[in-house]
C-alpha positions as CSV (number, residue, x, y, z in Angstrom):
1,X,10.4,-7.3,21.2
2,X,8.8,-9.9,19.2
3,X,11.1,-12.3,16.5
4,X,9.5,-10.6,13.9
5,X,10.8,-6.6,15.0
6,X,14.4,-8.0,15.3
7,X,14.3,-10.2,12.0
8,X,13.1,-6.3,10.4
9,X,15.5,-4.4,12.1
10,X,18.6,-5.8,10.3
11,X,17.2,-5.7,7.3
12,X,16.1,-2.2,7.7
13,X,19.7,-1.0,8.8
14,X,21.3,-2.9,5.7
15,X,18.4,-1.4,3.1
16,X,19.2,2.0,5.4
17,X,23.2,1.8,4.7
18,X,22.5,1.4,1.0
19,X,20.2,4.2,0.9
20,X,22.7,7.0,2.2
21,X,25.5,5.7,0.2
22,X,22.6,6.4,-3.1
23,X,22.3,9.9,-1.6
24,X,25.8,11.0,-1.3
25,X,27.2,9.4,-4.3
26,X,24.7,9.8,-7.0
27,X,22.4,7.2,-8.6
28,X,23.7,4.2,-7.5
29,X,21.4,1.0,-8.8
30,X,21.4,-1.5,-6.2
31,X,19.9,-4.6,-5.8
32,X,18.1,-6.1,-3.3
33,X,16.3,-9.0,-2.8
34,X,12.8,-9.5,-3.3
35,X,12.6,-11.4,0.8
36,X,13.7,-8.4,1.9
37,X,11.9,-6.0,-0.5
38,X,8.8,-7.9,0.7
39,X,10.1,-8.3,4.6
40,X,10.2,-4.2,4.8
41,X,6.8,-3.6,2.5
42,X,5.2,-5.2,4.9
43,X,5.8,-3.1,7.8
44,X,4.9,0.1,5.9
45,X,1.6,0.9,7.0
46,X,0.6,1.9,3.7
47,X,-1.4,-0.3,0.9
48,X,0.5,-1.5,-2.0
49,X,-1.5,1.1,-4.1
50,X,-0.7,3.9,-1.9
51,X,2.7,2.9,-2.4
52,X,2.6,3.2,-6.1
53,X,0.7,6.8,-6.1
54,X,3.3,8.5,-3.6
55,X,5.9,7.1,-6.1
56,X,4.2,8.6,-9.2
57,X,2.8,12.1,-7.1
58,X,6.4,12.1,-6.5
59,X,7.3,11.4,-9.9
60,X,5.3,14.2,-11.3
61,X,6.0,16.7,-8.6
62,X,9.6,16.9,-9.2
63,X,9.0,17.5,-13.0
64,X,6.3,20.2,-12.5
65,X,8.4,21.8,-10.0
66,X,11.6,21.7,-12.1
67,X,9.9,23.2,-14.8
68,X,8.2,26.3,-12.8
69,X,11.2,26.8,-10.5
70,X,14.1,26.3,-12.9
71,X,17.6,28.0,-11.4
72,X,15.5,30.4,-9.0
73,X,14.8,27.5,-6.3
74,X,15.4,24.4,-4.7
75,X,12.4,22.1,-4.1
76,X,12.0,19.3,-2.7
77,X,9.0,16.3,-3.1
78,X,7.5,13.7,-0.2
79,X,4.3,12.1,-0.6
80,X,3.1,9.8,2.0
81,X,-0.5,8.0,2.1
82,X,-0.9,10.7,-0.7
83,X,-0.1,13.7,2.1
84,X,2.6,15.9,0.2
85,X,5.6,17.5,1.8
86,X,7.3,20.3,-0.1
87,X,10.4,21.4,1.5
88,X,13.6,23.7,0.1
89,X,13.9,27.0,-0.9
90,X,12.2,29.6,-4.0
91,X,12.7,32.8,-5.2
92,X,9.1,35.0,-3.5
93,X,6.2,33.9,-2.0
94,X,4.8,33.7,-5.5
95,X,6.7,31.0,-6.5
96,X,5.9,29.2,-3.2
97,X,2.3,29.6,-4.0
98,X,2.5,28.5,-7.8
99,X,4.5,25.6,-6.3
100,X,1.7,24.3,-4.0
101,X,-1.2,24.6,-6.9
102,X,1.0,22.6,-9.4
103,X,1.8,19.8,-7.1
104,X,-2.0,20.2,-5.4
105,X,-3.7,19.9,-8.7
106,X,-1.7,16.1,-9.5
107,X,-4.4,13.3,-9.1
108,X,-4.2,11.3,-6.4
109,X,-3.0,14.0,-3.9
110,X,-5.1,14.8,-1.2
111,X,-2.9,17.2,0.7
112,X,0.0,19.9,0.7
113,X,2.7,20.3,3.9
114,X,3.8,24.0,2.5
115,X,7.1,24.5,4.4
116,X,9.2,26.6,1.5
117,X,11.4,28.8,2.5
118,X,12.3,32.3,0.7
119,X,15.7,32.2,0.4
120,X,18.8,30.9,-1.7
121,X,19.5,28.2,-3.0
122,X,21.0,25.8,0.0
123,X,24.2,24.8,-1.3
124,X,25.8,20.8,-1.8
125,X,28.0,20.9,1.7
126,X,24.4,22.1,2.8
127,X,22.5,19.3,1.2
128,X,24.6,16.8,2.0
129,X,24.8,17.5,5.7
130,X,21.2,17.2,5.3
131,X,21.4,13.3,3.9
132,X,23.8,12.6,6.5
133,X,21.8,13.8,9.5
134,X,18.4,11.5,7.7
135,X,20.6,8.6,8.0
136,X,21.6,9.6,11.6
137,X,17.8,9.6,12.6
138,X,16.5,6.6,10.5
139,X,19.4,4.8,12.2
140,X,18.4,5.4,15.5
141,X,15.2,4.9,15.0
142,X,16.6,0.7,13.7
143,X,17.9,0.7,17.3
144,X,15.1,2.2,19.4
145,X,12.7,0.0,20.8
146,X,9.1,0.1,20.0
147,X,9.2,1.9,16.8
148,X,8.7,0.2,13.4
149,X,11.5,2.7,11.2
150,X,10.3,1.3,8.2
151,X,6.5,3.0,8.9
152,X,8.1,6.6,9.5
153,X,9.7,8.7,6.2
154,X,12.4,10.9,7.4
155,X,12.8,14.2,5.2
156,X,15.8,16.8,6.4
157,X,16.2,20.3,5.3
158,X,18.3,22.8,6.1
159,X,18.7,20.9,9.5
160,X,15.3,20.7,10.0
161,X,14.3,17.1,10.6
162,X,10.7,16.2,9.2
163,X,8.9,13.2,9.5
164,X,6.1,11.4,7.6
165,X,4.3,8.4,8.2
166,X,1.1,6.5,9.7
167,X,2.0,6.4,13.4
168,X,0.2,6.3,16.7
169,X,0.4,9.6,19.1
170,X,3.0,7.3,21.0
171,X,5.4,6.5,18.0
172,X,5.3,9.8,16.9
173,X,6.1,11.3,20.4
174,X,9.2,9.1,21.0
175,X,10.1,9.6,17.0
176,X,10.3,12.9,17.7
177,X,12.0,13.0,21.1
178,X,14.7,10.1,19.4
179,X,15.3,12.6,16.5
180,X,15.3,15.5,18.9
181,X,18.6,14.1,20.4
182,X,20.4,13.6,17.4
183,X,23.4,16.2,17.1
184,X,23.2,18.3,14.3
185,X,19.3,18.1,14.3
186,X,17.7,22.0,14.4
187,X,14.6,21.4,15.1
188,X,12.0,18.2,14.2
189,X,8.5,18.9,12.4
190,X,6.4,16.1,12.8
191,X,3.6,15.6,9.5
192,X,2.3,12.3,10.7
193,X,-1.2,10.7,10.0
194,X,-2.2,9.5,13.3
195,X,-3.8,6.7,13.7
196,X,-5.6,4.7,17.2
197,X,-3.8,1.7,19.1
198,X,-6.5,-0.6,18.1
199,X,-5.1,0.0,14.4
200,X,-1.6,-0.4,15.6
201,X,-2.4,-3.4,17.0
202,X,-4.4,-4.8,13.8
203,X,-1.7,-3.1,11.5
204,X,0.9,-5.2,13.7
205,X,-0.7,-8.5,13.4
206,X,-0.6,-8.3,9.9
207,X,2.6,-7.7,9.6
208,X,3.4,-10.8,11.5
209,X,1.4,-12.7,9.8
210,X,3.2,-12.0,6.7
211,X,6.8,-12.3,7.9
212,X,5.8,-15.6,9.2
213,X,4.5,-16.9,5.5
């Protein structure tokens, strides 16, 4: 493990602590510094301007959705390298397919991860158990050698562990197998955009190169 993975690590398990406290209490402003803001950017995998489009595809998603679900569903919004995730429960499978076109037709997406369920509503104890088991996996994945947790989006549902992100066929298998273990986890989806080791490798470098500036 090189001095750069376990100077990231840390910071990734504070940012990580932060971020499940957010979910389970409500909107919680926090403030973090811009070393470490930049420390984890750099280890994303993703350019600064893809970055900024899965925050606004995001963005829109939610209020397109909200406004063509209302009460009748529960829908959920991840965008990664512009690849959209839509998780969470509607009403039919009418809904699910008006749900797809809305968020498919926002500029900038390129594609749609349909995994809707028909059913109710999940409840809070429901969603919550889901934010607890995300910080469960994203935690291990701090600890676990050989992965970079910052460059893999976790996303849980109903139990149902997905997970996003620009990965090698090796990082995803042992992101997987890590999440696999964690008790509580139903099952793990993996939506990942593959990429080769010689990327990896490059994509590595880079990082280092910035940490060290």
């Amino acid at each position: 493990m090189n001095n750069w993975t376990r100077f990231t690590r840390p910071l990734a398990a504070l940012v990580l602590c932060g971020t499940v406290a957010a979910s389970l209490q409500g909107c919680v402003e926090m403030a973090v510094g811009s070393a470490v803001v930049g420390t984890l950017a750099a280890t994303d995998r993703r350019t600064f301007g893809a970055q900024t489009e899965d925050k606004a595809i995001v963005f829109k998603g939610e209020g397109r959705v909200a406004s063509l679900v209302g009460g009748a569903g529960h829908v959920n919004v991840a965008s990664f390298n512009r690849k959209v995730l839509l998780t969470g429960e509607v009403r039919d499978e009418a809904m699910k397919a008006a749900v797809e076109r809305e968020v498919a037709a926002i500029e900038g997406v390129q594609s749609v991860v349909n995994d809707l369920e028909i059913a109710g509503v999940s409840s809070f104890t429901s969603r919550s158990n889901d934010s607890l088991l995300t910080g469960r996996v994203k935690a291990a994945f701090v600890d676990t050698r050989d992965l970079y947790a910052n460059s893999i989006k976790v996303v849980t549902e109903r139990g149902i562990v997905y997970l996003m992100g620009r990965v090698t066929q090796r990082e995803g298998h042992l992101a997987a197998e890590v999440a696999s273990n964690i008790s509580g986890v139903q099952k793990v989806v993996k939506v990942f955009e593959y990429i080769s080791e010689e990327d990896y490798r490059r994509l590595t470098k880079a990082s280092d190169t910035q940490g060290s500036k």
